[in-house]
C-alpha positions in Angstrom: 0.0 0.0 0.0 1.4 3.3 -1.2 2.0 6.2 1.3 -0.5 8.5 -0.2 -3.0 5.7 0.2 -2.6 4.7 3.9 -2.4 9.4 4.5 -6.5 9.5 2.6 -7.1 6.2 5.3 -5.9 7.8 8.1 -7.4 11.0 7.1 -11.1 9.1 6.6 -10.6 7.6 10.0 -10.4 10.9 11.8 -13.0 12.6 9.4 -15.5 9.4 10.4 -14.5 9.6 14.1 -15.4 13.5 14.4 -18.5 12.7 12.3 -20.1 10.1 15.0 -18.1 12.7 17.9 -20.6 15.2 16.0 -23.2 13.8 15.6 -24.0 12.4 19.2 -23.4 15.4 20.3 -25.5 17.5 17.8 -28.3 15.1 19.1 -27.7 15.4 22.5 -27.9 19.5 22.1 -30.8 19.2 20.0 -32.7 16.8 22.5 -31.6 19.0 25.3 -32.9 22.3 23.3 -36.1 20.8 22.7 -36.5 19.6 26.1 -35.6 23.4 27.3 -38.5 24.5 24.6 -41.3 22.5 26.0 -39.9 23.4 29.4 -40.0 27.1 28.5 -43.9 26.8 26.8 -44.7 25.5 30.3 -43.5 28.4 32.5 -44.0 31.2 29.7 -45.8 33.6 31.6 -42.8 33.5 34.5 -40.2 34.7 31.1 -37.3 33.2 32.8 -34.1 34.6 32.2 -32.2 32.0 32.6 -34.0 29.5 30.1 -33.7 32.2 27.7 -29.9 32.1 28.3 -30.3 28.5 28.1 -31.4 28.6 24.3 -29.0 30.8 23.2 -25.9 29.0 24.4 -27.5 25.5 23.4 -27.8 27.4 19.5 -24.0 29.1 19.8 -22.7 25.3 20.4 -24.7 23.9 17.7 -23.5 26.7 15.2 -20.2 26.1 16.7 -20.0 22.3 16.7 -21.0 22.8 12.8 -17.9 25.3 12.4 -15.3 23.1 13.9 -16.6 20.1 12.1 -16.1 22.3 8.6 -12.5 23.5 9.4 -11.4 20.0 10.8 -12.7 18.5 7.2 -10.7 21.6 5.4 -8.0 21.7 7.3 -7.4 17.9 7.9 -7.4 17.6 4.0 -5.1 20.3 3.1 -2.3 18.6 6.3 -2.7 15.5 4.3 -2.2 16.7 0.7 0.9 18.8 2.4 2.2 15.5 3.9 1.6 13.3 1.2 3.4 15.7 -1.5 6.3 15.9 1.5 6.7 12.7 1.5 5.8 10.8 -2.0 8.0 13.6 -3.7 11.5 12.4 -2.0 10.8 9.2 -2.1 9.8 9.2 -6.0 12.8 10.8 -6.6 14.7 8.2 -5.3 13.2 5.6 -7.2 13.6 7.3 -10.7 17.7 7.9 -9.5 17.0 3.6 -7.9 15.7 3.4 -11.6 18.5 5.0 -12.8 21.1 3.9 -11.6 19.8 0.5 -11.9 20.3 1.5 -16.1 24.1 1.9 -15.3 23.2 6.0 -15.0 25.4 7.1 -12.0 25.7 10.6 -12.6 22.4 11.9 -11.2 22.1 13.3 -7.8 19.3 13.9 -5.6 18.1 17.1 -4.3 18.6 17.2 -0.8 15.3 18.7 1.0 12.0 17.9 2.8 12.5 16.9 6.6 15.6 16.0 8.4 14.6 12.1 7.8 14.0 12.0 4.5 17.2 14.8 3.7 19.1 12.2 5.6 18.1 9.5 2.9 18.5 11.7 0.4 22.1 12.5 1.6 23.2 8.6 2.3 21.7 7.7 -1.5 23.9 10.0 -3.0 27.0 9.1 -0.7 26.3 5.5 -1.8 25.4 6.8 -5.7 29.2 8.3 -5.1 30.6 5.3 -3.7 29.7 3.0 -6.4 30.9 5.0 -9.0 34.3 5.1 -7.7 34.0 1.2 -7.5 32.8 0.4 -11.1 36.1 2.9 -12.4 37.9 1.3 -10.5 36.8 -1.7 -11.3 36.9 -0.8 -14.7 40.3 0.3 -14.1 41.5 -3.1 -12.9 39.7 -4.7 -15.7 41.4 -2.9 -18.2 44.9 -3.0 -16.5 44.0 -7.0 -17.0 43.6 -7.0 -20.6 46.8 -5.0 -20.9 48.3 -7.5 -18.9 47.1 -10.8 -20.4 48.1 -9.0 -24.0 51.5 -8.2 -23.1 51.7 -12.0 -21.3 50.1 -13.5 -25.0 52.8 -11.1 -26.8 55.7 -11.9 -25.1 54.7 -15.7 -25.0 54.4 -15.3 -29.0 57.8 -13.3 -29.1 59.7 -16.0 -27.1 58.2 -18.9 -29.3 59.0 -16.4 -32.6 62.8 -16.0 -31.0 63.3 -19.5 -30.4 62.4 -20.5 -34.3 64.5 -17.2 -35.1 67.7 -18.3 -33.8 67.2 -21.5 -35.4 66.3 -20.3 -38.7 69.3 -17.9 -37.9 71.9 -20.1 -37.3 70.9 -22.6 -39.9 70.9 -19.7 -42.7 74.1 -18.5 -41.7 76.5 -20.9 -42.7 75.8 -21.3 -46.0 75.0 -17.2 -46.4 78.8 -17.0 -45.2 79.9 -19.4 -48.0 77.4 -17.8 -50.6 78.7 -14.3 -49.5 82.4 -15.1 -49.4 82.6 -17.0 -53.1 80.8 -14.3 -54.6 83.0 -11.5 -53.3 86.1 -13.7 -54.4 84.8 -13.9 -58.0 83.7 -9.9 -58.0 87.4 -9.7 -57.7 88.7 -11.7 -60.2 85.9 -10.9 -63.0 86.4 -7.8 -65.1 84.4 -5.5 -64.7 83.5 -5.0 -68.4 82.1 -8.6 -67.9 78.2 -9.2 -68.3 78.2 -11.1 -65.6 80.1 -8.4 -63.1 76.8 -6.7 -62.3 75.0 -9.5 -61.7 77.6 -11.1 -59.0 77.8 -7.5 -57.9 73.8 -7.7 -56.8 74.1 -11.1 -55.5 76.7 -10.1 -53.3 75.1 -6.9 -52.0 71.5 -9.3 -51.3 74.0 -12.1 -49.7 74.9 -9.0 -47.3 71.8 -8.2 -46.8 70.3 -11.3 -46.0 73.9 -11.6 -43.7 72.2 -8.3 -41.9 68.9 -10.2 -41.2 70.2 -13.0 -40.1 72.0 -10.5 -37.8 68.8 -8.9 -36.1 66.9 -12.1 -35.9 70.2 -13.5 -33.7 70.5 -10.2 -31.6 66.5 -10.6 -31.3 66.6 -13.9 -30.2 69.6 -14.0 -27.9 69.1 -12.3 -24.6 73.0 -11.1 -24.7 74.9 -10.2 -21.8 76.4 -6.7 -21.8 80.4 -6.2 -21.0 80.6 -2.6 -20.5 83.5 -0.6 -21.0 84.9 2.5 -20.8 83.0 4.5 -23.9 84.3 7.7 -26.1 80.6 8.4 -27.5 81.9 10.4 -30.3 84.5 8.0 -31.2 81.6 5.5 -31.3 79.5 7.2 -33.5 82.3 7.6 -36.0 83.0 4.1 -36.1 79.7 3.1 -36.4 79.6 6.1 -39.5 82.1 4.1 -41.0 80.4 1.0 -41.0 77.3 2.3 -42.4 79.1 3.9 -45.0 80.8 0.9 -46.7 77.0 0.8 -47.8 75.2 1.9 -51.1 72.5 3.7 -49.0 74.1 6.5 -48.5 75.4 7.0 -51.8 73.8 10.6 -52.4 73.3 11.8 -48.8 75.6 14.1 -47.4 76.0 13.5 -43.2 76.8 16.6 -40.6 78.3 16.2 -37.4 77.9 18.0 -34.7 79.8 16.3 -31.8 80.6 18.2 -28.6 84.2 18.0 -27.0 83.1 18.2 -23.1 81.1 14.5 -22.6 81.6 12.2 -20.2 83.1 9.2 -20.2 80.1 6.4 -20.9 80.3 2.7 -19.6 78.8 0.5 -22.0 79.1 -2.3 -24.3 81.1 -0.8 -27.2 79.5 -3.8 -29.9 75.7 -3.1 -28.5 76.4 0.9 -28.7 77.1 0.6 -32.0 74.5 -1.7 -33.4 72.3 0.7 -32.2 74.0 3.6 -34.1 74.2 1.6 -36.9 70.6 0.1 -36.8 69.2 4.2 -36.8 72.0 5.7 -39.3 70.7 3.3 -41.5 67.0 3.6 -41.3 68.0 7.4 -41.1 69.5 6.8 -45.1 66.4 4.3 -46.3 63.9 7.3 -45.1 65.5 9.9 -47.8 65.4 9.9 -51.4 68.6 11.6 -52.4 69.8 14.0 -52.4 69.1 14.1 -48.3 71.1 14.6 -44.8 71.8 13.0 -42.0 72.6 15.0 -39.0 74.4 13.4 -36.0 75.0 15.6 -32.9 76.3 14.7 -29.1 75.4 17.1 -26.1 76.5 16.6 -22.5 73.2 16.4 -20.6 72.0 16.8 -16.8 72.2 12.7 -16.8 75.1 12.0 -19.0 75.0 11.9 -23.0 72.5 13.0 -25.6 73.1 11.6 -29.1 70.5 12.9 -31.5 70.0 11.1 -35.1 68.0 13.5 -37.9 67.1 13.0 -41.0 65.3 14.6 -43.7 63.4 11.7 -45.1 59.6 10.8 -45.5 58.8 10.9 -41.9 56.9 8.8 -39.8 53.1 9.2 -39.6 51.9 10.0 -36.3 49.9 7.1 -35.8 52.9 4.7 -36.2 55.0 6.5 -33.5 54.3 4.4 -31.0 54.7 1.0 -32.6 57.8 1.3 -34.2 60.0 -0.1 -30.9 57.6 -3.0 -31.4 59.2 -6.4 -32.6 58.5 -7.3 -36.5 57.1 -3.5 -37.2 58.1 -1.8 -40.2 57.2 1.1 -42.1 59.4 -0.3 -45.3 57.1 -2.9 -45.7 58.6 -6.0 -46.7 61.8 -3.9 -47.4 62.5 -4.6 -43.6 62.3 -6.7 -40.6 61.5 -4.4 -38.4 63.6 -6.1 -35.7 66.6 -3.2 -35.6 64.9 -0.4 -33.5 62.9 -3.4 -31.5 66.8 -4.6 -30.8 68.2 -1.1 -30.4 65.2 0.1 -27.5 66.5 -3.4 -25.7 69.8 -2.7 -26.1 69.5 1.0 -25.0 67.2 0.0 -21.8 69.7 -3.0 -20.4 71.9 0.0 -20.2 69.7 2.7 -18.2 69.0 5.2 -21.1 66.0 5.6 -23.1 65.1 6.8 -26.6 62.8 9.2 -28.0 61.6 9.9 -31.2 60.2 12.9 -32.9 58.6 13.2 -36.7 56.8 15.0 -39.3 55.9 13.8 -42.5 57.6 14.8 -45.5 60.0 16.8 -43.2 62.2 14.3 -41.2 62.4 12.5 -38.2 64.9 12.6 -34.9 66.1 9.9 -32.9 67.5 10.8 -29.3 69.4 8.3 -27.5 69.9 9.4 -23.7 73.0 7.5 -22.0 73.8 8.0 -18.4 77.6 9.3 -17.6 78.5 6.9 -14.8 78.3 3.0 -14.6 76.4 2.8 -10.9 73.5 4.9 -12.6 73.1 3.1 -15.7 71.6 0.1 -14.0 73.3 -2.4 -16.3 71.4 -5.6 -16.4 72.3 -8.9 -18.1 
């Protein structure tokens, strides 16, 4: 039964209880003023003052009774309408936010008002409307966090199973690659260069090093290698790692700048990881441009140790691949690449404490900072 229901009940109970209070006495005052009109027809002649009285005091309390009768009906009805909109009004309101919220809606709150009771309710339904909504985000939160999770645990099971047939594939490609690689370079030598057949031992020789470079990244990917770090000369690094990369045909046509400061710190590394890395980004640096290009290499001492920044003024990187292309097998040459050299040079950089960022814009170039710290007991070296 509703509220408003048992407030007209309760009201109809107190309107029938006045109406029988009312009505025996009505008739008892209309009995008695009869009874004082036959007395008074009786003893006429004596005029009687006080039966006169009598009769008009027994009318005032009939006109009176009447009155009261009237204003408890009025008055009785408008206290229940007021007490029934008092309290069906709150209480509806909390069952369109119960409603609500029932929906999945939790941003709604309820007007605190009416009586200190029903404000009270108002006030712990909001507190518990607040309460949940911090559990579901942070449920929500969790749940998320848990997908992450069990995607990185399904990525790096499929990396370590992809590693394991890498370094087999590796090392059973490598062999013969060597023997393929080293006959061909001994018969470059000895054929003439006016020779049709130069050229062509001249591309299978440049594919047998390529291949030889793979073969290279899917072993560094594979291995988990330790890291012998030694005292480093950063710029001394880089222009070893220059050299390498310029035995090359990529950057035939692209001019490179140096910028390399005299004041750095001595770095403790591992000289053979350093430059993999260097040479792993000098060489994307030189397949990003279409000649002619440049390649700008710069060292700066930082607050931490040694900034070396890589730029370019290639293609670019769209911005929607920036943060994917540390990932293992991604590649914006498409099947020109691996995409295992910047997945290998993020690991390598990390094992030794540093970090690297990258910055592009399409059709204007992209940077490469790698951040070294200067001192071996802050580098956190791991193996």
């Amino acid at each position: 039964m509703t509220i408003r229901r048992k407030l007209v009940l309760i009201f109809a109970f107190y309107v029938a209880l006045t109406a029988v209070l009312g009505s025996l006495v009505f008739t008892e005052l209309t009995a008695l003023h009869e009874s004082l009109k036959l007395s008074n027809g009786r003893d006429a002649a004596d005029g009687r003052p006080d039966i006169i009285a009598a009769h008009a005091a027994i009318a005032n309390a009939k006109n009176m009774l009447v009155a009261g009768a009237a204003i408890i009906l009025v008055s009785g009805a408008l206290v229940s309408v007021f007490l029934a909109r008092s309290l069906v009004l709150p209480i509806r309101r909390l069952q369109d936010a119960a409603r609500r919220m029932a929906l999945g809606d939790l941003s709604a709150e309820i007007e605190i008002s009416g009586d200190y009771e029903i404000a009270s309710l108002c006030k712990s339904f909001n507190s518990m409307q607040i309460i949940l909504k911090n559990v579901l985000d942070s449920l929500d939160g969790s749940l998320k966090e848990l997908k992450e999770k069990q995607s990185q645990l399904i990525n790096a099971e499929k990396l370590a199973a992809i590693g394991v047939f890498a370094s087999g594939v590796a090392h059973e490609i490598n062999n013969p690659l060597t023997s393929v690689l080293t006959f061909s370079n001994l018969l470059l030598e000895k054929m003439p260069e006016d020779d049709p057949r130069h050229e062509m031992l001249r591309i299978m020789s440049r594919e047998a090093v390529r291949a030889r470079d793979i073969v290279k990244q899917l072993l560094s990917f594979s291995r988990d290698a330790a890291i012998d770090p030694v005292s480093l000369d950063i710029n001394e690094t880089v222009r070893e790692s220059l050299k390498i990369v310029s035995l090359q045909e990529a950057l035939q046509g692209i001019s490179v700048e140096l910028k390399l400061a005299e004041d750095l710190p001595v770095i403790y590394a591992d000289r053979i990881q350093i430059e993999e890395v260097l040479w792993n980004i000098i060489s994307n640096a030189a397949h990003a441009i279409t000649p002619p290009g440049v390649i700008g290499i710069s060292t700066v001492r930082s607050d931490s140790g040694v900034e070396i920044a890589i730029s370019d003024t290639g293609e670019g990187i769209p911005e929607e691949y920036l943060d994917k292309i540390f990932d293992p097998f991604f590649s914006t040459k498409g099947t020109a690449g691996t995409g295992l050299g910047l997945a290998v040079s993020y690991d390598i950089i990390n094992k030794h404490g540093g970090i690297i960022d990258v910055a592009s814009k399409v059709d204007e170039g992209t940077t490469f900072t790698i951040k070294l710290p200067a001192n071996e007991r802050d580098q956190g070296i791991s193996s």
